[in-house]
N, C-alpha and C positions, 0 to 999 in steps of 0.2 A: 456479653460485650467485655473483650479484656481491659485494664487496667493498664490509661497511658502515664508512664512518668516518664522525666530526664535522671539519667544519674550523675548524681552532683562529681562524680569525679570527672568522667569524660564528658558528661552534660548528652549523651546520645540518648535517642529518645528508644528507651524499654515499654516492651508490651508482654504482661503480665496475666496469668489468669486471674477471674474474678474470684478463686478461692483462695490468693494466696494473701487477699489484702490484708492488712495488720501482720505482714511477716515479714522475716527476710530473708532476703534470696542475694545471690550476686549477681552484678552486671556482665553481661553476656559477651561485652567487647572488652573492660578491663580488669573485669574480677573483683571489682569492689564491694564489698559488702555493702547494699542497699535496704532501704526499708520500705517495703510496698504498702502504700497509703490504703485504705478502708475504701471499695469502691464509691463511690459520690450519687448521693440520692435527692430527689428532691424535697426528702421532708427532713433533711439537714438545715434545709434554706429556714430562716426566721424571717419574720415580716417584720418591715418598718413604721412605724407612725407614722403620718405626716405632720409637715412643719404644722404647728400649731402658727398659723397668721397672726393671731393678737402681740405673741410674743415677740416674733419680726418687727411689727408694729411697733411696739413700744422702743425695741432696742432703736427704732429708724429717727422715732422723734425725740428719744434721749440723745441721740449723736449728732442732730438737727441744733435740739435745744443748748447745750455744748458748744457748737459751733458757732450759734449767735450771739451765744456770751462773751466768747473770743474776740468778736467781728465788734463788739458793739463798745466804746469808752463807759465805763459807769458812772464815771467822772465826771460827762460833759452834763448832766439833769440833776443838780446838786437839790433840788426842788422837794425831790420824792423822796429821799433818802432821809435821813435821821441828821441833826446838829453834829460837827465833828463831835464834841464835846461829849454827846452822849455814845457816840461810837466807841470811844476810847479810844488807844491810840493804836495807829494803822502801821500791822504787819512790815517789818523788812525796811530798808532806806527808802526814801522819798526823794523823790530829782528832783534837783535845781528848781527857784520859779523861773517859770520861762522857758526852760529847757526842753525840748520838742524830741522826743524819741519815737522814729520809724520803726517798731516793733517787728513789724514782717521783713523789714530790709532788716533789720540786725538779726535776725534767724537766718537769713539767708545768708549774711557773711560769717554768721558763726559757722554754716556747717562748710562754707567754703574754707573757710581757716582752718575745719581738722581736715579736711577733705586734702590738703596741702600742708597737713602735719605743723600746722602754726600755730602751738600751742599757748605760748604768749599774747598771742593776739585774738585766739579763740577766748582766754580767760576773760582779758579787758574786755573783750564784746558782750563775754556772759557778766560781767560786774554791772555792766550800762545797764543791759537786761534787767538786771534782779533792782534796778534803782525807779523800773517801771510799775514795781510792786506786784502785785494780784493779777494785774492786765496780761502781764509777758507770761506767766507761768497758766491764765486761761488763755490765753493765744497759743503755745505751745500743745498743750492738753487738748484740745480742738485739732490741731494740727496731727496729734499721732492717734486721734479718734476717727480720722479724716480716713476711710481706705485707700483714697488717691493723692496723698499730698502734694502739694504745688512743685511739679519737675524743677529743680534746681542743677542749671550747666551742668550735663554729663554726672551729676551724682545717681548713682542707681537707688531705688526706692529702700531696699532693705538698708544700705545706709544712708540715707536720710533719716530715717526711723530710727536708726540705733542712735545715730547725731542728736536727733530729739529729744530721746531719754534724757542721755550726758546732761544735756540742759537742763530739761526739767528738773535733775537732780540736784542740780546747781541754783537753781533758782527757789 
């Protein structure tokens, strides 16, 4: 069975003896020096493992577990948690009392601000963000662990993703 290749200069397809694999020869229509590939056998092929399940497994309920921490205030069951006091004191600004930050809308007009090259206003949205502390930067983390994130107007996924980072790094 001869030895089919294309040659990379004209790309026409050559047909080769099987002795001449591992040499070269020239191309028959434009004279190129070619190199004839080793003919192809089936105990070249390697076998694959299969996916090991547990590991799927686990990575599904770690991106699960992630996502819930994201979704959920830690804030709102002060109960379970430790006295401020013995926590120390907590990571980054702290907002306003009172002050009510929409977390998932302010990611979404963050990435609509670089998405519109409004770098200004992308800043001050990520300032609000990082005054939500721990929550906005797992809400983000969640978000680019997310293999589907929330379609945001006409932004394509890959950047929304890269949008995500910027943030996260900001935060």
């Amino acid at each position: 069975m001869p030895i089919e290749l294309h040659c990379p200069s004209c790309e026409k397809l050559i047909r080769a003896p099987d002795n001449a694999g591992g040499k070269h020869g020239k191309c028959p229509y434009c004279e190129t020096k070619v190199y004839i590939p080793l003919p192809h056998s089936d105990e070249d092929e390697i076998s694959i493992a299969p996916l090991d399940e547990s590991d799927a497994e686990a990575e599904r309920l770690r991106r699960e577990a992630v996502r819930y921490a994201a979704t959920v205030d830690r804030e709102a069951d002060p109960g379970d948690r430790e006295p401020a006091a013995a926590r120390g004191p907590r990571p980054g600004p702290a907002s306003a009392p009172g002050e009510v930050i929409d977390i998932g809308d302010l990611v979404e007009q963050f990435v609509l601000a670089m998405k519109a090259s409004k770098l200004d206003e992308a800043d001050k949205i990520a300032a609000r963000l990082k005054r939500a502390g721990p929550r906005a930067k797992d809400y983000v983390e969640g978000l680019l662990l997310d293999p589907t994130p929330p379609p945001i107007e006409g932004v394509p996924k890959p950047l929304v993703m890269g949008f995500l980072k910027a943030l996260l790094e900001r935060l």
